[in-house]
C-alpha positions as CSV (number, residue, x, y, z in Angstrom):
1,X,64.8,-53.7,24.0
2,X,63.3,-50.6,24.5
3,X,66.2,-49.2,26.1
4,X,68.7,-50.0,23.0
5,X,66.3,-48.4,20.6
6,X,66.4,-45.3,22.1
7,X,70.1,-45.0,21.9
8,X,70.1,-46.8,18.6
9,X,67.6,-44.0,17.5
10,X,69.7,-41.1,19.5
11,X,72.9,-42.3,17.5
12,X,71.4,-42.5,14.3
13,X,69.8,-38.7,15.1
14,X,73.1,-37.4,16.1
15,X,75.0,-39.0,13.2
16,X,72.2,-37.5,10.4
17,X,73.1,-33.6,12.5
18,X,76.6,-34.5,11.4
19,X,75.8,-35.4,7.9
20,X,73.8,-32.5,7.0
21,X,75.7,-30.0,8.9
22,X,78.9,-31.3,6.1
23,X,76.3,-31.0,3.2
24,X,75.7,-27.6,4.9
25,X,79.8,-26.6,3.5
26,X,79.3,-27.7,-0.5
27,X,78.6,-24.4,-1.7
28,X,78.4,-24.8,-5.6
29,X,76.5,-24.3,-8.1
30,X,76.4,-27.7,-9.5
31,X,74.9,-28.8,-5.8
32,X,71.1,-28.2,-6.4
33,X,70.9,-32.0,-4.9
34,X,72.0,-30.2,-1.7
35,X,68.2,-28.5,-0.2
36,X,66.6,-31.7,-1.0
37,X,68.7,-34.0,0.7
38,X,69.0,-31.9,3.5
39,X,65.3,-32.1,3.6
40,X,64.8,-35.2,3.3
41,X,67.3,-36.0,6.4
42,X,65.4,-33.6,8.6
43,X,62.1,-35.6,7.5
44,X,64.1,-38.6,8.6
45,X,65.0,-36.9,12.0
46,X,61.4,-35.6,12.4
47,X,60.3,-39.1,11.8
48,X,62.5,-41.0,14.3
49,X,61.6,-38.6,17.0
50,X,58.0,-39.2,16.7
51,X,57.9,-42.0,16.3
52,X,60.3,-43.2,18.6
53,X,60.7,-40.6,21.2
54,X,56.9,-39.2,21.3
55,X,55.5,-43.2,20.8
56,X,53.5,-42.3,18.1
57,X,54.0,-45.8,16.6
58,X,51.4,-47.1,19.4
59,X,49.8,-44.6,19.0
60,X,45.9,-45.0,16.5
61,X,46.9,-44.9,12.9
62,X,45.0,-42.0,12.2
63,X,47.9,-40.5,13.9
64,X,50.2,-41.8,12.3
65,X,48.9,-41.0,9.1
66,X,48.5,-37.1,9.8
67,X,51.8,-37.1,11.1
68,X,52.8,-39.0,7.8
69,X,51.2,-36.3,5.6
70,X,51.6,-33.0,7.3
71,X,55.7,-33.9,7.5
72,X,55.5,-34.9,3.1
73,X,53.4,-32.0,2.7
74,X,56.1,-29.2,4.3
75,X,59.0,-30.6,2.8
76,X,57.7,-30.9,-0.3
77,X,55.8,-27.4,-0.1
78,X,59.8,-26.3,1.1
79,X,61.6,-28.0,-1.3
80,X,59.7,-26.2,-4.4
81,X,59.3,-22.5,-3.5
């Protein structure tokens, strides 16, 4: 199981490249939704690669929970300068 939920994981990381590297090509001015979703896929990605790929999720929940809060804390601290 472990096996398919790595690529399952390395699919879904690969596919969300793809999606914000499109989002990358609006160029509007009626796209502020743009920065924040791109931000909130690359907290996705960050996500699934600790938590899958560095086994944080067996790791002590203390972990989990700094990881949890130092990744809402950047993107948000990004998302409103």
């Amino acid at each position: 199981m472990k096996k398919y939920l790595n690529e399952i994981t390395w699919v879904l990381l690969v596919s969300l490249i793809f999606v914000s590297y499109t989002l990358t090509d609006i160029n509007n001015e009626s796209t502020r939704w743009v920065l924040p979703l791109i931000l909130v896929l690359s907290m996705m990605k960050f996500i699934g690669v600790s938590f899958v790929f560095m086994e944080i999720k067996n790791a002590n929940i203390a972990w989990k929970i700094i990881l949890s809060v130092f990744i809402t804390a950047f993107v948000s601290i990004i998302a409103f300068i």
